[in-house]
N, C-alpha and C positions, 0 to 999 in steps of 0.2 A: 636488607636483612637486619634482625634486631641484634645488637651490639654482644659480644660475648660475654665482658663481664658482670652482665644483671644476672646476680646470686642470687637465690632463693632464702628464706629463712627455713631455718628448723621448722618450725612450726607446719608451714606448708607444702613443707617435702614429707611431713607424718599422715599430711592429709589426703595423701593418693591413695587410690585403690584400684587396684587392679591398672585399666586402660582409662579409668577416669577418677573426676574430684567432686568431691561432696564440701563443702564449707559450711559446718553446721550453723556457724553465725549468719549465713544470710538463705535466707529461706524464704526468700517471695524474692521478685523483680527489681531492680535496681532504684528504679523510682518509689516502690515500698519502703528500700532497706536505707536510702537515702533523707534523711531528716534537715529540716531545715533548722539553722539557729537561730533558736528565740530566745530573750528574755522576759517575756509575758508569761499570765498563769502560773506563775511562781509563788509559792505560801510567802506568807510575809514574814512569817520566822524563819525563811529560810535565806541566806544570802545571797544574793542575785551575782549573778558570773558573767562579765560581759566578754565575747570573743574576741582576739588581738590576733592581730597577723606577726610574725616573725620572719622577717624577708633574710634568708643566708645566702652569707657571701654573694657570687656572682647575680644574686637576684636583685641585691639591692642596689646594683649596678644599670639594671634596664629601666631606661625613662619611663617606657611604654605601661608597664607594670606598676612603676608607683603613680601614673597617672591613675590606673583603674583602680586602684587600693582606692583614690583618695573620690573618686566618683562611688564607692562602694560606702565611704565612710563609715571605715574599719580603722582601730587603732594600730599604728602600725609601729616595731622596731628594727631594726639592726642586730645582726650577729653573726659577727667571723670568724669566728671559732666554737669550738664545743667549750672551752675554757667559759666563756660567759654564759652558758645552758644555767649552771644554777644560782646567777641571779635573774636569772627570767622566769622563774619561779614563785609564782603569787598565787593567792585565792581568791583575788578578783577576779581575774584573767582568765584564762580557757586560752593555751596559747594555739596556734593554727601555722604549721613552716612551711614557709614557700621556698622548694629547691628545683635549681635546674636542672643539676643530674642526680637519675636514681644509682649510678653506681659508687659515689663517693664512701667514704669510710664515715663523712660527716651525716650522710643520709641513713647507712647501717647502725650507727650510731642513735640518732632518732627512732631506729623504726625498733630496737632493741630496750628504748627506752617508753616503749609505748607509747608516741606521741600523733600527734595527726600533722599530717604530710602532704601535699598537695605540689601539683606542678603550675605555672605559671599561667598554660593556657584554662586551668577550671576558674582562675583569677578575671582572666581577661575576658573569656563566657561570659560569667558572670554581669561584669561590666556592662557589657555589650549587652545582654538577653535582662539586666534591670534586677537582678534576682540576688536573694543573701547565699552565702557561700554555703554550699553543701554541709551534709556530714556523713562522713565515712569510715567503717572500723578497719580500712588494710592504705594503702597509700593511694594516691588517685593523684594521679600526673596529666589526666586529659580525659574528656567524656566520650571520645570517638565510638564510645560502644556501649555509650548509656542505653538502658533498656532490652540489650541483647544476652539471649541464654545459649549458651554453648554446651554442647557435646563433645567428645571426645574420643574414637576408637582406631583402631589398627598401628597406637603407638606400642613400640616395643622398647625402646631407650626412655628408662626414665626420666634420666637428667633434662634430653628432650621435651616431653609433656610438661617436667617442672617448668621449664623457660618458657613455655606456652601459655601454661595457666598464668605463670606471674606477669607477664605482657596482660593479657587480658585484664586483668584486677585492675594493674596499671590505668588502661583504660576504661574504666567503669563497664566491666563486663560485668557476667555472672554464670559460674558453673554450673551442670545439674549431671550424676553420676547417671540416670538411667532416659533414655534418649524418647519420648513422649510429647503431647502435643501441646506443653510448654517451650520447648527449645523453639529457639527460633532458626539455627544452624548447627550442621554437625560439621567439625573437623576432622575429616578422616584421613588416612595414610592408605586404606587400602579399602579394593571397593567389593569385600568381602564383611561377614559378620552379621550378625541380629542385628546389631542398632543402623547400618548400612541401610538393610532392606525396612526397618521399619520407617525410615528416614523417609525413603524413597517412596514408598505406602500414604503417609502423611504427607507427601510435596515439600518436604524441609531442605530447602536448599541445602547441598554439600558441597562444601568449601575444601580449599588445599591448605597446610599448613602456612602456605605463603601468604597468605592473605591477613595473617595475624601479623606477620613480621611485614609485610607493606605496609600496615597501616602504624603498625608502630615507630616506621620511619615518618610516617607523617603525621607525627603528633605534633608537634607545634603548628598546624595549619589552624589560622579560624575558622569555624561553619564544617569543619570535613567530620563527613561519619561515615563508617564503615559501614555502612546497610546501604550506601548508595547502591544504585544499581548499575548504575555504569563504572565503577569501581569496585564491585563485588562479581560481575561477571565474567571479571577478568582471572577469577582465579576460583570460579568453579569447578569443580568434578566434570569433565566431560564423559559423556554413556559409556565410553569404550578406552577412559582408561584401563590399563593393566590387559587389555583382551586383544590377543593376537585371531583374526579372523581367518576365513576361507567360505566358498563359496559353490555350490555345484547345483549345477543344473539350470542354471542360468544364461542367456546369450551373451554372444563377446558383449553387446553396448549394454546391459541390464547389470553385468556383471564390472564392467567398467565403471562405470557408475556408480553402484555400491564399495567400489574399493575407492572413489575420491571421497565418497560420503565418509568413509571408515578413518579416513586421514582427519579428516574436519574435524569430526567427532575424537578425537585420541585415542584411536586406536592403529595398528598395524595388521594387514594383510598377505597370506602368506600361500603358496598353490595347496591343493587339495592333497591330503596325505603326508603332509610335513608336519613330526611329531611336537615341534614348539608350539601349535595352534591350539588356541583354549574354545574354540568356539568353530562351528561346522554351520553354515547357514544353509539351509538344502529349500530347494525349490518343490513345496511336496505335490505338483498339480503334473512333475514332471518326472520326479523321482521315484521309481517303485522300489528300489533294491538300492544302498549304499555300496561302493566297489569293495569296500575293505571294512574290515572289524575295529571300529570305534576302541579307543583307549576308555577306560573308568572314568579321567581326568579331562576330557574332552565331552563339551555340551555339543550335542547335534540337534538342531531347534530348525524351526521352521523359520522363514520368513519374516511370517508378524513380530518374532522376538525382535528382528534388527529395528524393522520404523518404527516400533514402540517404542523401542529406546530412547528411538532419533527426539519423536515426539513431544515423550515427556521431559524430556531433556538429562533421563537418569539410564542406568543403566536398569532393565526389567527383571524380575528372578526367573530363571531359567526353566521350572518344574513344570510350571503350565504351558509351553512354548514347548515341549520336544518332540522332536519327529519318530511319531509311530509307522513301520510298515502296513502296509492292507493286507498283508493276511496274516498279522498277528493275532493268537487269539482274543485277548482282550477285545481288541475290534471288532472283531467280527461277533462276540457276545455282547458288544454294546449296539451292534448294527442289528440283531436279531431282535433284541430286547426293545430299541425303535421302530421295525417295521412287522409287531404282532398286529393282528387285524382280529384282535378276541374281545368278547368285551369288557375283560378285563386291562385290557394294553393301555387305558389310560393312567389306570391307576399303578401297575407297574411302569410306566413311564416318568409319571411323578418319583417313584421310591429311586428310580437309576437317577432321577436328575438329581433329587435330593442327598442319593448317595455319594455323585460325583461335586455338588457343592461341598460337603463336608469333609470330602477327602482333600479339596482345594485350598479350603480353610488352614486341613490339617498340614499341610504340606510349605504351604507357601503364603506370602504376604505379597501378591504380587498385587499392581494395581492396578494395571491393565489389563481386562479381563481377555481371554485369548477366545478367537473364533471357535463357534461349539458350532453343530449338528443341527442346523434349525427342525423343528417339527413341522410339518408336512400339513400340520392344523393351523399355526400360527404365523408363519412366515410367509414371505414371498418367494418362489422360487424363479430361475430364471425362465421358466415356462409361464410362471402366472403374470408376467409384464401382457402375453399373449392369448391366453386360455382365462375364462370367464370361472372354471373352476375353483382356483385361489383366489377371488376378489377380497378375502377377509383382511384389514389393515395389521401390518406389520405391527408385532407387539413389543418395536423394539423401546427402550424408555431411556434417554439421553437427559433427559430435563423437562420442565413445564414446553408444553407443542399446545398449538390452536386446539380446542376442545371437539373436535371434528375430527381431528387425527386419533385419535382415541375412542372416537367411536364405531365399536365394532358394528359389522354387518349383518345386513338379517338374513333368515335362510334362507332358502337354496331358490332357485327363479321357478316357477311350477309349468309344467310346458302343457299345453292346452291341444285336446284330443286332435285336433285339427292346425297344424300352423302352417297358416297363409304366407304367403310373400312377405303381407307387409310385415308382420309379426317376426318372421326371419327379420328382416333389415331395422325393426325397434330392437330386437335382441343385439343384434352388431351394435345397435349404436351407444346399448347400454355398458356390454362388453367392453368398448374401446374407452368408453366413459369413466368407468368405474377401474380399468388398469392405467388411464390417466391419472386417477388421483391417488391411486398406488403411488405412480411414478412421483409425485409431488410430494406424498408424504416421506416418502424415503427423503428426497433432497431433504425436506424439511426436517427428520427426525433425525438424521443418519450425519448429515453435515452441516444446517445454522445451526440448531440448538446447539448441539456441543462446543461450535468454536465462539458463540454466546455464553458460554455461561460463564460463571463466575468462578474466581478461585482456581482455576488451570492449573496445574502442576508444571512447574518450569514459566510460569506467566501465562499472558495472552498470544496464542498463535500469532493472531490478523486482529487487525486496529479496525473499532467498530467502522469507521468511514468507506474502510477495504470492504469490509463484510456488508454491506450497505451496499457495495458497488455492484459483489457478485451475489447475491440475491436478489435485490430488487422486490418489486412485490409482489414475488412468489407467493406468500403466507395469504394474499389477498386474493390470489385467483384460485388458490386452491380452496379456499372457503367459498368461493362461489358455484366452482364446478362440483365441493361436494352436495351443495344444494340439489344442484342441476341434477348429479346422480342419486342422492336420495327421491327424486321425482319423478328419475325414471323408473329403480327399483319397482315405485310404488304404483307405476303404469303398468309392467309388467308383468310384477307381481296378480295385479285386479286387472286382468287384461280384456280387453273390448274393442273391435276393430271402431268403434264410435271413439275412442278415448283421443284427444288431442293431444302430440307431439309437437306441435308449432307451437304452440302456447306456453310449453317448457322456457323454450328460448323467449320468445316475446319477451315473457314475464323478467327474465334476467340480463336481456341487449343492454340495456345500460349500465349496470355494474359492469358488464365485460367492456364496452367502452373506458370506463373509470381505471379497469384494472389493467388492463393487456398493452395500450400504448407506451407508458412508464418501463414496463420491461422490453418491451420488441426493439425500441428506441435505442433503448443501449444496452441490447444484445453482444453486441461486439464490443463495449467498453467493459462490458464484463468478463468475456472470454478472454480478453487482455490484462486484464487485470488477475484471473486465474495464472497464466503463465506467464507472471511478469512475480507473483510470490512463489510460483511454487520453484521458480528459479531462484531467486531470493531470500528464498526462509526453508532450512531444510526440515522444518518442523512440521508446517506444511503440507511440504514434498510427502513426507511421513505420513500425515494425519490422509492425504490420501489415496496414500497407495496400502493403506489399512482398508480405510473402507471403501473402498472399489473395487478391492478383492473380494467382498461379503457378496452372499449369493442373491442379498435384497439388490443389489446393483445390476445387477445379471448380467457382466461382464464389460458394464460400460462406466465409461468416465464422467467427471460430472461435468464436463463441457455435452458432454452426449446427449446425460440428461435435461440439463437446461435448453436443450433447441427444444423438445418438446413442445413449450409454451408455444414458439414459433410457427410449429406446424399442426400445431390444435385444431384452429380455427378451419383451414382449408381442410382439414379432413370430414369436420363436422356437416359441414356446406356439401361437399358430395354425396358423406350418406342421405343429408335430408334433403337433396335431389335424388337420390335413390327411391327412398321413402314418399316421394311424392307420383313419382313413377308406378309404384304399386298401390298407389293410393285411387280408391274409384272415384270416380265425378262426382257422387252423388255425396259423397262423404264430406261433411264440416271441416274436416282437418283439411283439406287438399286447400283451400281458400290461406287457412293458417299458414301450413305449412311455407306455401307461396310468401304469406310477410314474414314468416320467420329467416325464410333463405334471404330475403329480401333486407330484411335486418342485418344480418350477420355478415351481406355486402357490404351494405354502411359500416358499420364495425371495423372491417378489412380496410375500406379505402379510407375512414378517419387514421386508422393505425399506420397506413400508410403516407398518406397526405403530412398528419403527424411527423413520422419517420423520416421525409423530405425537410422538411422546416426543421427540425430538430438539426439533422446535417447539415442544411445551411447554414446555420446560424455554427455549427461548429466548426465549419470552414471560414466564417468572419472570424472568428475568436482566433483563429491559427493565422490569419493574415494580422490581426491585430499584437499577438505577439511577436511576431516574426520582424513585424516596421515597427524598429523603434520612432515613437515618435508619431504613430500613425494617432488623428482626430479621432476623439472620443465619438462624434456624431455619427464615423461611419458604424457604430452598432445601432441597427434597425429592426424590428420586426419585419419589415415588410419589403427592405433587402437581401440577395442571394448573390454571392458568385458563379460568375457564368464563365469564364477564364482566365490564366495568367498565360503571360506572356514573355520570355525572355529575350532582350534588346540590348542597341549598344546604341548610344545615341552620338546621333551625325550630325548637329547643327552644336551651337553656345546653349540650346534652351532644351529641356529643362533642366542639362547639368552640363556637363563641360564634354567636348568631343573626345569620344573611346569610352566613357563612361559607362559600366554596366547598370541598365534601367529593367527593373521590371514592370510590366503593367497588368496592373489586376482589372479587370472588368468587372463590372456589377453591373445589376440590371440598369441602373441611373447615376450612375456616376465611374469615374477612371481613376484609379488611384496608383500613383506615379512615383515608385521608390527606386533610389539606388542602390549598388553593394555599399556597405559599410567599409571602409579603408583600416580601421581598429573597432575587435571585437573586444570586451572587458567584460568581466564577472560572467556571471547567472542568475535568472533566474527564481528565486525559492518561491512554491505555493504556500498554504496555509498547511498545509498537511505532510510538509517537507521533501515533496517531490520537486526535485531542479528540471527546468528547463534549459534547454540552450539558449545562449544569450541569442537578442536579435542582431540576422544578417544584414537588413535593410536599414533604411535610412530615408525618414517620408520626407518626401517635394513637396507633390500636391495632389491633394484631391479634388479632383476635376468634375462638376456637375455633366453630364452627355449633353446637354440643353447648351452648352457653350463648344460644343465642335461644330464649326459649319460646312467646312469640307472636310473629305478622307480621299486621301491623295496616293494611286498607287502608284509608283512610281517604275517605268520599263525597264527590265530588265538590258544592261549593258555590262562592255566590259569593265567598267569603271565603279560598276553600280550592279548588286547583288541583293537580291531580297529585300528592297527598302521600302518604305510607306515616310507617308508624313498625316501630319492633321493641321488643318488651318483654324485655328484659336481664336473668339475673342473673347477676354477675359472681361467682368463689367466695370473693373475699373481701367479700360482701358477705352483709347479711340480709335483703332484699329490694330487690326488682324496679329495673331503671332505663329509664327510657322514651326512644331515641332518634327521633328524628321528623326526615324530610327532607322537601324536596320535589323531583322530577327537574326535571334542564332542559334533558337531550338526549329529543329526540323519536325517534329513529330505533327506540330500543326502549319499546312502548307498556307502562303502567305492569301492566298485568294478566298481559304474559307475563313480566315482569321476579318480580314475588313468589310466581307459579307455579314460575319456576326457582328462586327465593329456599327454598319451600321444601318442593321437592321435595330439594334438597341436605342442608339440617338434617333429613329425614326418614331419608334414607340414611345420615348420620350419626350417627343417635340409635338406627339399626335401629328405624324406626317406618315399617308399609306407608300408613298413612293421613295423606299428604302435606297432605289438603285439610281435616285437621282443625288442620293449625298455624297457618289465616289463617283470620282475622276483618275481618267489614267493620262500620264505626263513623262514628259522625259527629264532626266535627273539634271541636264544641265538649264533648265526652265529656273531650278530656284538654289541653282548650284548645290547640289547634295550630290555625293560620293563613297564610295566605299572601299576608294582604294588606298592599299598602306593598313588601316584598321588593323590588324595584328602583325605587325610589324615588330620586330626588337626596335628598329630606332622610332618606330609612331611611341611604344608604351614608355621607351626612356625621355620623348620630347614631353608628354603628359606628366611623368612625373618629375622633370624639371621644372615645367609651369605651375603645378601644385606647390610645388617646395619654394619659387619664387613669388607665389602669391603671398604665399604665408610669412614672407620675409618682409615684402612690401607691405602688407597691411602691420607687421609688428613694428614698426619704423615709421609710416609715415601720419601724417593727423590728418590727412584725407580723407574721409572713407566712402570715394570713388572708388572705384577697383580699374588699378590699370589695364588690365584687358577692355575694361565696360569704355573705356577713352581710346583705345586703339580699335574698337570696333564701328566706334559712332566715328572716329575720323574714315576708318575704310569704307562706311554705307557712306560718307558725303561724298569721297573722289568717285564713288562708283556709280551711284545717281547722278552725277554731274557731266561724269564721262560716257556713258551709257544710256543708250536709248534702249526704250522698250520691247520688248520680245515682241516679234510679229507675230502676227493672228495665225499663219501659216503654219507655225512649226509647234501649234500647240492643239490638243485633242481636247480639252475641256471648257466645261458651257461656264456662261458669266456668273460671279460671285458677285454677291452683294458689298458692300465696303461698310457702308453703310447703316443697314437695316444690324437693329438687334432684338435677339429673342431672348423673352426676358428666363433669365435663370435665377438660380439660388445662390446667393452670392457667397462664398467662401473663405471666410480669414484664413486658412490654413494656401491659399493659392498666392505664390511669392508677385508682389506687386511689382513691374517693371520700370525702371528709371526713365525719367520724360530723355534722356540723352538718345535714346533707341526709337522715339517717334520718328524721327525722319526716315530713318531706314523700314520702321511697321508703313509710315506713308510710302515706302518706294514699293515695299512687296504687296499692300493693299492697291497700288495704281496697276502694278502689272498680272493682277491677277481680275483688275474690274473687267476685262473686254479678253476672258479667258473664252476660246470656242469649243 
C-alpha cells in the first residue's frame, strides 16, 4: 500500500472535480507532454542554459546513481540542506533534484518552490535506456506508468482520489476527467456508473484501486511497468464483483457449476428468493413463470447475461439481458409483428427491427449483443440443418469469413412435372449437400472468426496454435463442398435425367483428398483439445455455451458439429450408390457414377491409410518421450509399434535381476527400457504445455535380425510366465541369453512370442515363423522366478545398487564387481558341469556360429570379453539342443 504521509498540494486538491481530475497543464499523452532537454536551436542572443543535476541528501549517498549521473554526463552537485538552495541559484544552470523520498519537508519544500524534481529510478532509466533526462511540470519519481491515461470513478472520499491521483503523477501517469477512447484504464471503486459501462463498451481494462498503490511500492524496480499484463491482471475488476447471484431453473450439476464459476469470477451466490441478491439468472428455455415478485432492485436476466460477462471478462449491462414472460404483451406484439405473412411484413419487420435497435442504443451501451428472434428468411433454424427449405447461409457477421460464406443462395429448386427416382435421390443429395455447408458455415461464422479476430475485449480467448488445433481446415473443405453444391444447385435447378452426377465429384476427388485427411487425422487431437480449454479458460467455457445456445447450432455442441467432416464422405458414397441404382443402363452417368463412387473409395482408404501412419507415428513420439534417452534413429517413416510389453528381468542382462524392463516391439527392431529409479523435472513444449517427465530409462535397441531363438520357457513351480531370447549382438562371438518374466496379464504369454516371432521372421525374410521358438525347461539355462517379489528379494536388490555405487565411487577399477564375480561363477561352473543331455531337452539345434547380418547399433551396450567363456559355455550347450 502506498505510504500515508504522501500530501497532496493545494494546487492539486483545487484540481478535482466531481469523481475525477482534469490537469489543464497536460493535455496530450505523456510522451507528448514530456520534453527532452536540449541546448540546440537556441537564438544566439539568447543565453544558453545548460541542465545540472542536484543529488539531496540521501541521494548523494547511493553509488549506483552517481555512477549513472556520470554515464548520463550531466553536471552534478551536493545539497544537505534547504540552507544551501540559494546558492544553487544560477542563470547557467536549470537545476534538476534528485530525492529519495517524496514525503520529506525537504521535497515539500522544492515542490513549493517550483522546481523540477525527479526520483532516482527516472535517473537510472535513463542511464540504462541511453536517453537525456526527461522534462516534467509536477514531480516524477519513476516512469512505471509512462504512456498510461487513467480514469477515475465510484470514488466517494476525496482525500482518497487525491492520494491516487498524486501516486499516479508520481509515476508518469496521466489523468483525463471524462472516460473515452483515449484512456487506456479506468480506476473504479464500484462497478456501477456511465463511465463503468462505457469502459466496458470500449474493452478498457478496469482496474482496482490497488493496483496504483502495488505499483507504487514497486517503484524503485528497474524495467517494471504497470501495464504488464501479468501484473495488471492481478488486480483487475472481476465480472461479478459487488453481485450477489442466484439461480433457477437450472439442474443440480448446471447450477453447481455456475455457482463455482460465480466464486472465480467475484462474485457470491445465494438461494433463490434471498433479498441480498442483486441479480436473478433464470433459465428462460425452462422458465415460464417466476415463483415470487421480483424487488425493483434486483435484475432478473437471462442466462446469456452471466457467460457474457464471464467472456468478456466485464461485468455486461443488464437492460438487454432481462427476462421477459411469454405471454407478456410486449411479446406477443413483437411475435405477431414477425410472423405477418402480408406483403407488407417485410417492410414492417424492418421498422420493428429498426425500432428495437434504437431503443437499444437508447437504453444501454451494452457490448455484447444479446440473442434476438432470428428471421425465418435469414437464419438457420434447427429444422433447416434437415429440411432443404432453409438452405439460405446464415446472415450472421462476426468478422471477414471465406467469400462463399456470404454468398447468398439462389431461388428456390423448381420441381419438374414428372420426378423420377433418380431425380428424388439428386434432390437428397443436394439437400444433405447444401445443410452440410450450412453446417460449416456456422462453425466457421459463429466460432473461428470471432475467437480470430482481433482486439477481444478482455484479450485473446485461445492462443492462435489452440485455434489451429480445433479447426483444422475446415475453411478448406467448406470451400470445396460449396463448390460441389453450387453444381449441384445448378444440375437441379437445369434438370435432365442426361445430366451427370458423377462428374461433380470426379471433377473435385482431389481437392477432397488434399483437404479431408489433415482434419480426419486429428479429429481427436481436436476434440481434446476443445475440453482440455474449456476446462481451463472459463472464457471459453463462456464464448461457448453463448453460442451453442443460438438456434444456428440447433442444439448441438461444437464437438457435434465437427464430426460432421467425418461422416460426410460415407454418407456421400451411399447416396451415389443409391443414385446409381436408379440410374438406367443406357444412361452416360451410370459408367460415371461407378468412377465417382469409385473415387470417393480411394479418398476414404488414403484418409484412412493416412489416419493409420499418422497414429503410428504418434505412438513412436510417445515412446520416444516416455525413454529418456531413447535413439534418435528410432523415428522412421516406415516404422510402427506393434506392442509393449511389461517384464521383470531374470538373468544380469539386460539390467540387473528384479529389474522392471519394458519392451516395445516394432515392426524391425525391440526397444529395451527400464523403470527409472529417479524421476526430476518436466518436460516443457514450445507452446508451454508440460509433459511428464520420462519413466524409462533406454538399454537398447535391438534390430529383430539379431534374435535367433525365442525361448519359451515351461511352466513350473519355480518358474511363471517366463520367455528368454537368444542374442547375438555383432560385436560379439557368441550368443547372449536375455530371460524375463511378464507381469501384465492382459496379453497371455503364447500370443505375445507368436507375435515376437512372426516379426523377426519377416525381418530375416524367413516363411517359417514357428521354427524361431522353442519350448524348454527353466532349469536348461537356469532361469527362475522364484522369491521375485519378495521383501527380502527387493531389499537384496537394493543393497547391491547401493554397493555398486559405493564401489564404483572408491575404487580406480572400472570393472564392476559383480561383472568379476560372475565370470569366476561361469569358470567353476563350466569346469564343474557337464552338458545338459539331449534327453531332457525339447529344442532343435542352434547355430553358434552362423550370423545374420544386421544393422549394427551404437546404442546396444557392448559386452566385456570377461563373459566369453561363460557366452562359450551357453553357445556349446545350446549347439546340439533337440
Amino acid at each position: 500500500m502506498a505510504d500515508d504521509s504522501v500530501l497532496p498540494s493545494p494546487t492539486e486538491i483545487t484540481s478535482l472535480a466531481d469523481t475525477s481530475v482534469f490537469d489543464s497543464k497536460v493535455t496530450e499523452t505523456s510522451k507528448e507532454n514530456l520534453c527532452m532537454v536540449s541546448t540546440s536551436n537556441v537564438d544566439e542572443e539568447m543565453p544558453q542554459v545548460e541542465a545540472r543535476v542536484v543529488v539531496v541528501q540521501e541521494a548523494g549517498k547511493q553509488e549506483e546513481l552517481l555512477k549513472a549521473l556520470k554515464e548520463i554526463k550531466v553536471p552534478c552537485v551536493k545539497m544537505d540542506s534547504m540552507e544551501e538552495f540559494g546558492s544553487l541559484d544560477s542563470p547557467e544552470f536549470e537545476n534538476i533534484f534528485v530525492v529519495t523520498d517524496f514525503q520529506t519537508s525537504v521535497f515539500n519544500d522544492l515542490y513549493k518552490a517550483d522546481c523540477r524534481i525527479v526520483g532516482p529510478p527516472v535517473i537510472l532509466n535513463c542511464a540504462q535506456m541511453g536517453e537525456p533526462l526527461p522534462f516534467s511540470c509536477r514531480p516524477l519519481y519513476c516512469t512505471s506508468m509512462l504512456n498510461l491515461v487513467l480514469c477515475f470513478t465510484g470514488f466517494r472520499k476525496k482525500e482518497e482520489l487525491v492520494k491516487l491521483v498524486t501516486l499516479v503523477h508520481h509515476m508518469g501517469g496521466v489523468i483525463r476527467k471524462e472516460c473515452n477512447s483515449k484512456v487506456t484504464h479506468l480506476v473504479a471503486n464500484c462497478t456501477q456508473g456511465e463511465k463503468f459501462r462505457v469502459a466496458v463498451s470500449l474493452g478498457t481494462p478496469i482496474m482496482r484501486p490497488g493496483w496504483i498503490y502495488e505499483a507504487w511500492e514497486r517503484r524503485n524496480e528497474q524495467c517494471f511497468c504497470a501495464a504488464d499484463d501479468d501484473f495488471r491482471n492481478e488486480f483487475k475488476v472481476p465480472p461479478f464483483q459487488d453481485c450477489i447471484l442466484s439461480f433457477l431453473g437450472f439442474s443440480d450439476e448446471e447450477k453447481h457449476s455456475m455457482e463455482e464459476m460465480t466464486e472465480m469470477q467475484g462474485g457470491t451466490y445465494l438461494p433463490v428468493g434471498d433479498e441480498r441478491c442483486t441479480h436473478l439468472i433464470v433459465d428462460e428455455n425452462t422458465v415460464k413463470e417466476l415463483p415470487f415478485e421480483p424487488s425493483k432492485k434486483l435484475f432478473v436476466v437471462k442466462q446469456e447475461w452471466f457467460w457474457g460477462s464471464i467472456q468478456m471478462d466485464a461485468r455486461a449491462g443488464e437492460t438487454m439481458y432481462l427476462y421477459e414472460k411469454a405471454n407478456t404483451p410486449e411479446l406477443k406484439k413483437s411475435v405477431s409483428l414477425l410472423s405477418l405473412s402480408t406483403p407488407n411484413s417485410n417492410r414492417k419487420r424492418r421498422r420493428l427491427k429498426e425500432s428495437l435497435a434504437q431503443l437499444s442504443r437508447e437504453t444501454d451501451l451494452s457490448p455484447f449483443p444479446p440473442r434476438k428472434r432470428p428471421s425465418a428468411e435469414h437464419s438457420l433454424s434447427i429444422g433447416s440443418l434437415l429440411d432443404i427449405s432453409n438452405t439460405p447461409d446464415s446472415s450472421i457477421h462476426y468478422g471477414e469469413t471465406p467469400k462463399s460464406c456470404a454468398k447468398s443462395s439462389r431461388s428456390s429448386t423448381p420441381v419438374p412435372p414428372k420426378q423420377s427416382a433418380r431425380w428424388q435421390v439428386a434432390k437428397e443429395l443436394y439437400q444433405t449437400e447444401s445443410n452440410y455447408v450450412n453446417i460449416l458455415a456456422t462453425i466457421i461464422q459463429l466460432f473461428q472468426v470471432p475467437l480470430e479476430e482481433e482486439g477481444q475485449r478482455g484479450g485473446p480467448i485461445l492462443a492462435p496454435e489452440e485455434i489451429k488445433t480445433i479447426f483444422g481446415s475446415i475453411p478448406d473443405i467448406f470451400d470445396v463442398h460449396m463448390k460441389i453444391k453450387d453444381d449441384l444447385e445448378d444440375l437441379i435447378a437445369n434438370w435432365d435425367e442426361s445430366r451427370s452426377i458423377g462428374d461433380i465429384f470426379l471433377k473435385y476427388s482431389k481437392d477432397l483428398v488434399k483437404t479431408y485427411p489433415p482434419f480426419v487425422n486429428f479429429f481427436e487431437m481436436s476434440k481434446e483439445m476443445i475440453i482440455k480449454c474449456e476446462k481451463q479458460k472459463p472464457r471459453f467455457h463462456a464464448f461457448l455455451k453463448i453460442n451453442q445456445a443460438k438456434p444456428e447450432c440447433g442444439r448441438q455442441s461444437l464437438v457435434e458439429l465437427l464430426i460432421r467432416p467425418v461422416q460426410r464422405l460415407p454418407s456421400v458414397a451411399l447416396l451415389l450408390n443409391d443414385l446409381k441404382k436408379h440410374t438406367a443402363d443406357e444412361n452416360p452417368d451410370k459408367s460415371t457414377l461407378e468412377k465417382a463412387i469409385g473415387s470417393l473409395k480411394e479418398v476414404m482408404t488414403h484418409i484412412n491409410e493416412d489416419k493409420r501412419k499418422t497414429e503410428a507415428q504418434k505412438q513412436i513420439f510417445d515412446v520416444v518421450y516416455e525413454v529418456d534417452g531413447c535413439p534418435a534413429n528410432l523415428l522412421s517413416s516406415h516404422r510402427s509399434l506393434i506392442q509393449r510389453v511389461e517384464t521383470v528381468s531374470l538373468g544380469e542382462h539386460p539390467c540387473d535381476r528384479g529389474e522392471q524392463v519394458t519392451l516395445f516391439l516394432f515392426n524391425d527392431c525391440l526397444e529395451i527400457a527400464r523403470k527409472r529409479h529417479k524421476v526430476i523435472g518436466t518436460f516443457r513444449s514450445p507452446h508451454d504445455r508440460t509433459r511428464p517427465p520420462a519413466s524409462l530409462k533406454h538399454i537398447h535397441l535391438m534390430p529383430l535380425s539379431q534374435i535367433k531363438k525365442v525361448l519359451d520357457i515351461r511352466e513350473t513351480e519355480d518358474c511363471h510366465n517366463a520367455f528368454a531370447l537368444l542374442v547375438r549382438p555383432p560385436t560379439e562371438q557368441a550368443n547372449v541369453l536375455l530371460s524375463f518374466q511378464m507381469t501384465s496379464e492382459e496379453l497371455p504369454k503364447e500370443s505375445w512370442l507368436k507375435m515376437l516371432c512372426r516379426h523377426v521372421a519377416n525381418t530375416i525374410c524367413k516363411a517359417d515363423a514357428e521354427n524361431l521358438m522353442y519350448v524348454t525347461d527353466p532349469e536348461s539355462f537356469e532361469v527362475n522366478t522364484k522369491d521375485m517379489d519378495s521383501t527380502l528379494s527387493r531389499a537384496s536388490r537394493a543393497i547391491k545398487k547401493t554397493s555398486k555405487k559405493v564401489t564404483r565411487a572408491f575404487s580406480f577399477s572400472k570393472t564392476p564387481k559383480r561383472a568379476l564375480r560372475m565370470a569366476l561363477s561361469s569358470s567353476h561352473s563350466s569346469e564343474g558341469r557337464s552338458p545338459p543331455s539331449s534327453g531332457k531337452l525339447a529344442v532343435s539345434r542352434l547355430s553358434s556360429t552362423s550370423s545374420l547380418a544386421g544393422i549394427p547399433s551404437p546404442s546396444l551396450v557392448s559386452l566385456p570379453s570377461f563373459f566369453e567363456r561363460r557366452s562359450h559355455t551357453l553357445s556349446r550347450s545350446t549347439t546340439h539342443l533337440i
